[in-house]
C-alpha positions as CSV (number, residue, x, y, z in Angstrom):
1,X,148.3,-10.5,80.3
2,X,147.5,-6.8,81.9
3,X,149.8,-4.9,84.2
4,X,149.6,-1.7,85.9
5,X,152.4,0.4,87.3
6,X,152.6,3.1,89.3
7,X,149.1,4.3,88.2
8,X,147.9,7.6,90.2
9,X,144.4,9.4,89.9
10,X,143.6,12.9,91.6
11,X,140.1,15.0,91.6
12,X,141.5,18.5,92.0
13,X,143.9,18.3,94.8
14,X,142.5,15.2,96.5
15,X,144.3,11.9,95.6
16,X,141.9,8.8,94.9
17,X,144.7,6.5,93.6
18,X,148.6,6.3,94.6
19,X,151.1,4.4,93.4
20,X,148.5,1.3,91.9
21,X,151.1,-1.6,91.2
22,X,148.5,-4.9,90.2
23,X,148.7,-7.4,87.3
24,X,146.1,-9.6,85.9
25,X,147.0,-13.3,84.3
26,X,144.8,-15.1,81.5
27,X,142.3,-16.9,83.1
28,X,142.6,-15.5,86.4
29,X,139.6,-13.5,88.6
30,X,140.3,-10.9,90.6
31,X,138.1,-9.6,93.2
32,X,138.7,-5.5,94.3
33,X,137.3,-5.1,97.3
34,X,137.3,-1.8,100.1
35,X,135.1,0.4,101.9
36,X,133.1,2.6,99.7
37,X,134.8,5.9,98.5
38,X,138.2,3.9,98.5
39,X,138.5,4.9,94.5
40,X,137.9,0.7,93.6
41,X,135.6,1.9,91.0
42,X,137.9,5.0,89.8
43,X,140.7,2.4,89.6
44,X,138.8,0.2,87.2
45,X,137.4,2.9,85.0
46,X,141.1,4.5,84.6
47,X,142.1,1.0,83.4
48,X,139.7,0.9,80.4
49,X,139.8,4.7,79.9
50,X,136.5,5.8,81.3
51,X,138.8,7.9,83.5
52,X,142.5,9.1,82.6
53,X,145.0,8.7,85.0
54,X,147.7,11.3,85.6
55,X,150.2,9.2,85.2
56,X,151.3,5.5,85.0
57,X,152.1,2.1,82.5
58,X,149.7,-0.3,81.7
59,X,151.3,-2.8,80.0
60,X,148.4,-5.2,78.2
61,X,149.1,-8.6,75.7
62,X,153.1,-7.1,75.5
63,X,152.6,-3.2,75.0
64,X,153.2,-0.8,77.1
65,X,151.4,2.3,77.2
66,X,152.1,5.3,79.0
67,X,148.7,6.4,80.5
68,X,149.3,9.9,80.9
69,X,149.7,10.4,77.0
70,X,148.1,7.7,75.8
71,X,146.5,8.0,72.1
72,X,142.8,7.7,71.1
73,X,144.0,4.9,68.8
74,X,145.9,3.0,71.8
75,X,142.8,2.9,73.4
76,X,140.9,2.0,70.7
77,X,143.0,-1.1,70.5
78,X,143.0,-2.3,74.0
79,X,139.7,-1.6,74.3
80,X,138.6,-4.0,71.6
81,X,139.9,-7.1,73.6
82,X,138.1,-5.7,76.7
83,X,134.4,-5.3,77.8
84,X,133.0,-3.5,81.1
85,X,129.6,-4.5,83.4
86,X,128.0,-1.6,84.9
87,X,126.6,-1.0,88.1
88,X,123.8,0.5,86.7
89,X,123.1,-2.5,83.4
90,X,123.4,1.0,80.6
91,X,121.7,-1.3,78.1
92,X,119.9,0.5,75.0
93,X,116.1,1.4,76.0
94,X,114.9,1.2,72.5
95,X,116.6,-2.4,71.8
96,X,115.9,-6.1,72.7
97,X,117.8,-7.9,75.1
98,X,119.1,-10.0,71.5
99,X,119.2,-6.3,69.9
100,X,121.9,-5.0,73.0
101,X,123.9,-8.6,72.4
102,X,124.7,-8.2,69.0
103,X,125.6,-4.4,68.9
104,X,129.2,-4.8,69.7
105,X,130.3,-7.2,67.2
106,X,128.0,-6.4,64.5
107,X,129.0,-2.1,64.8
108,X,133.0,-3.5,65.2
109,X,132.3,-5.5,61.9
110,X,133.3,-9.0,63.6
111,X,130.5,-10.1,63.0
112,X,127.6,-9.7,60.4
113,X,124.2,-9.3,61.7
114,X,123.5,-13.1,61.0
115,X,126.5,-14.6,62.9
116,X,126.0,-11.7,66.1
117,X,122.2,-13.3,66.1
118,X,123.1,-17.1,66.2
119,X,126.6,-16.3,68.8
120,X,123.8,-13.8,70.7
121,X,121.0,-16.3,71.0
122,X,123.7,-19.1,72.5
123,X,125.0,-16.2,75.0
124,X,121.1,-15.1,75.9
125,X,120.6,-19.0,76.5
126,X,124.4,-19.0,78.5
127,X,123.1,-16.7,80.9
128,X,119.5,-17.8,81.3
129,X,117.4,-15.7,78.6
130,X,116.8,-17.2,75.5
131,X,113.4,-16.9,76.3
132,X,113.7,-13.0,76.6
133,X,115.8,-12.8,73.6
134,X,112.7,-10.1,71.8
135,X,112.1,-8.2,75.0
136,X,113.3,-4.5,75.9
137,X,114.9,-3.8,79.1
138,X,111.6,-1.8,80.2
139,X,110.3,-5.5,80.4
140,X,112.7,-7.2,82.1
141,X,114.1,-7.2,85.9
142,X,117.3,-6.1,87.4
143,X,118.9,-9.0,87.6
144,X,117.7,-10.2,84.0
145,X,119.1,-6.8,82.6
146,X,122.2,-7.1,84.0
147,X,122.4,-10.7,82.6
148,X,122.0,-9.4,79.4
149,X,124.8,-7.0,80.0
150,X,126.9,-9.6,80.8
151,X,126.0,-11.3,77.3
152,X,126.7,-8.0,76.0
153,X,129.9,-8.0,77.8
154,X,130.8,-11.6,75.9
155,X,129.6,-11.2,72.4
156,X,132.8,-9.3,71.4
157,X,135.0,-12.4,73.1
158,X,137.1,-10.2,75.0
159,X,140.7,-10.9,77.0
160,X,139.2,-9.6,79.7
161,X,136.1,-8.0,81.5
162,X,135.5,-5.5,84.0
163,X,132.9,-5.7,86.7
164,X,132.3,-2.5,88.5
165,X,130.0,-3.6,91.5
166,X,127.5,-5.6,89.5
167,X,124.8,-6.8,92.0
168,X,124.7,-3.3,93.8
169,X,121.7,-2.1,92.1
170,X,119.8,-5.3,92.6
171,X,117.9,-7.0,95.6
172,X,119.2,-10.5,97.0
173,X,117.1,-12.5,95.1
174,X,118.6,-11.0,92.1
175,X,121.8,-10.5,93.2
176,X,121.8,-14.3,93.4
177,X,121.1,-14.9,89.8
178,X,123.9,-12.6,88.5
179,X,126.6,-13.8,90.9
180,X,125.9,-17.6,89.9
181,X,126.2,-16.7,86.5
182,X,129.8,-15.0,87.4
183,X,130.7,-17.9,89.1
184,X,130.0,-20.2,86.0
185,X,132.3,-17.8,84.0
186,X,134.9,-17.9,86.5
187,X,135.3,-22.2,86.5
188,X,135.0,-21.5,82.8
189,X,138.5,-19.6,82.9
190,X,136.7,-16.1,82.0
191,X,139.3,-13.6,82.5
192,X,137.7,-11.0,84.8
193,X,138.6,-8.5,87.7
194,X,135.6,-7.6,89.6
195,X,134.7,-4.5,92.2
196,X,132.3,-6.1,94.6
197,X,131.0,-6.3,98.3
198,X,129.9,-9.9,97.8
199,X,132.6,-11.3,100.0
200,X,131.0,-14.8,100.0
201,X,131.3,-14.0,95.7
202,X,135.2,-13.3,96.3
203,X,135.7,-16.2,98.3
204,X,134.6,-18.8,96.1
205,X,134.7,-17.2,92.9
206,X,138.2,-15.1,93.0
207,X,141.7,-16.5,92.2
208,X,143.3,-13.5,94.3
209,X,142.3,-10.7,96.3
210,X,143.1,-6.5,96.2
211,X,142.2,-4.8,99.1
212,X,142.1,-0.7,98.7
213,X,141.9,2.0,101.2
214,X,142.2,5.5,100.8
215,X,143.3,5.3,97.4
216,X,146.4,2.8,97.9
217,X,147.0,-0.9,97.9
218,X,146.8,-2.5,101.5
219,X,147.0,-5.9,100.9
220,X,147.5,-8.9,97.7
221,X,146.8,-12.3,98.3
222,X,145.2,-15.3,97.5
223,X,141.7,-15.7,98.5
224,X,142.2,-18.3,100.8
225,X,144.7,-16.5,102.2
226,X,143.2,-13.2,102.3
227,X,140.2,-14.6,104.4
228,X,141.9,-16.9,106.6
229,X,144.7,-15.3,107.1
230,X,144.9,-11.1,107.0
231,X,147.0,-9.6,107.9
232,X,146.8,-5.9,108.1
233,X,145.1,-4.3,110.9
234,X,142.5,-2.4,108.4
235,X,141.8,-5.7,106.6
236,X,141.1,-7.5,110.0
237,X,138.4,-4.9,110.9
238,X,137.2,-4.8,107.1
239,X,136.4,-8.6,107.1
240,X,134.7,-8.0,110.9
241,X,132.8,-5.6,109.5
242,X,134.0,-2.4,111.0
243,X,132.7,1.0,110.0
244,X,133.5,2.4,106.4
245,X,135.7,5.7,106.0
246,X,134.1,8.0,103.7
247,X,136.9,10.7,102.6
248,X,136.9,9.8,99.1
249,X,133.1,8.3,98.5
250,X,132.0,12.1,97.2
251,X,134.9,12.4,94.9
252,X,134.6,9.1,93.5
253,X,130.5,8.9,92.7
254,X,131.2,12.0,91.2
255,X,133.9,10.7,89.1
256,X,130.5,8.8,87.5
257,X,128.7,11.9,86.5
């Protein structure tokens, strides 16, 4: 369904990302996971256009596009049949949690306001908020924010969605109630490729594993096989919990601003 080639990202003259080669299938999760600062989160925002690559294909449902010269209406298109989770939720202060569900499809015209209400209620109640459907984000926790994003996330039905390190922000309590309802999406066949440091999260939610460092692919591999098995050295110490390098982290976060 989505394939990236060759895909390479510089701030000034430091490299984040060289020579990206991944592909996605329909259906299929797949968990990014690295140190921080590896450019995981520059990776995913160059894929749905928050960032521009220098150069690359993406290749998405059949069409190639060249990412160095892509057009506005290219990514238009592709980003119609794709929604992305913030770290940091980015819901609209001045709208319900029912008001940020329905935004997408009703603004897109999929929708009119009356169908986005019905399909938003069923996604409010899908992730655990019916009950929170009239109230603002001011009035709700992390982790029931960020559940609302993810309703936001599925109100347009999209081919895929993009998690960049949802849980993050939030405490382990809350974490919890995010990550269970990404799990349910995930034995639901949700197509999704996540940036996370929940490694119990990629273990039981992930089809496949992509490990990053310093900008470049280091290993591929099934989840079983990625945690029972590694086998490159930096992998090995990643798992074990060995320390973080931090080359990139500046350059990346400030991708953000």
């Amino acid at each position: 369904m989505l394939k990236v080639e060759h895909l390479k990202k510089s701030f000034q003259d430091t490299t984040v990302l060289e020579d990206i080669n991944l592909n996605v299938e329909k259906g299929e999760v797949v968990a990014v996971l690295g140190p921080s600062g590896s450019g995981k989160t520059t990776l995913l925002r160059c894929m749905n256009f928050l960032e521009r690559a220098d150069s690359g294909l993406l290749t998405f449902d059949g069409v190639q596009h060249r990412l160095e010269r892509i057009s506005k209406e290219e990514i238009a298109s592709i980003r119609r049949k794709t929604a992305f989770v913030f770290q940091s939720f980015n819901l609209f202060a001045n709208r319900t949690a029912l008001g940020n569900v329905i935004e997408g499809p009703v603004v897109t015209g999929k929708m009119t306001v009356h169908e986005a209400k019905v399909r938003g209620m069923q996604l409010l109640e899908k992730v655990g908020l019916a009950d929170r459907a009239d109230h603002y984000p001011a009035e709700l926790s992390g982790g029931q924010q960020q559940r609302v994003a993810i309703a936001r996330a599925l109100a347009t039905d999209p081919e895929i969605i993009y998690f960049d390190e949802p849980t993050s922000a939030l405490d382990p309590k809350l974490k919890g109630e995010v990550l269970k309802v990404m799990s349910d999406l995930a034995t639901e066949g949700v197509t999704m490729m996540v940036v996370t440091h929940e490694l119990s999260f990629a273990r039981n939610a992930a089809h496949r594993i992509i490990y990053l460092e310093n900008g470049e692919i280091l290993e591929e591999a099934s989840a079983k096989d990625f945690f029972e098995h590694p086998t490159n050295p930096k992998v090995i110490d990643f798992l074990a919990g060995g320390d973080e390098p931090k080359e990139l982290e500046t350059k990346e976060t400030n991708s953000l601003n």
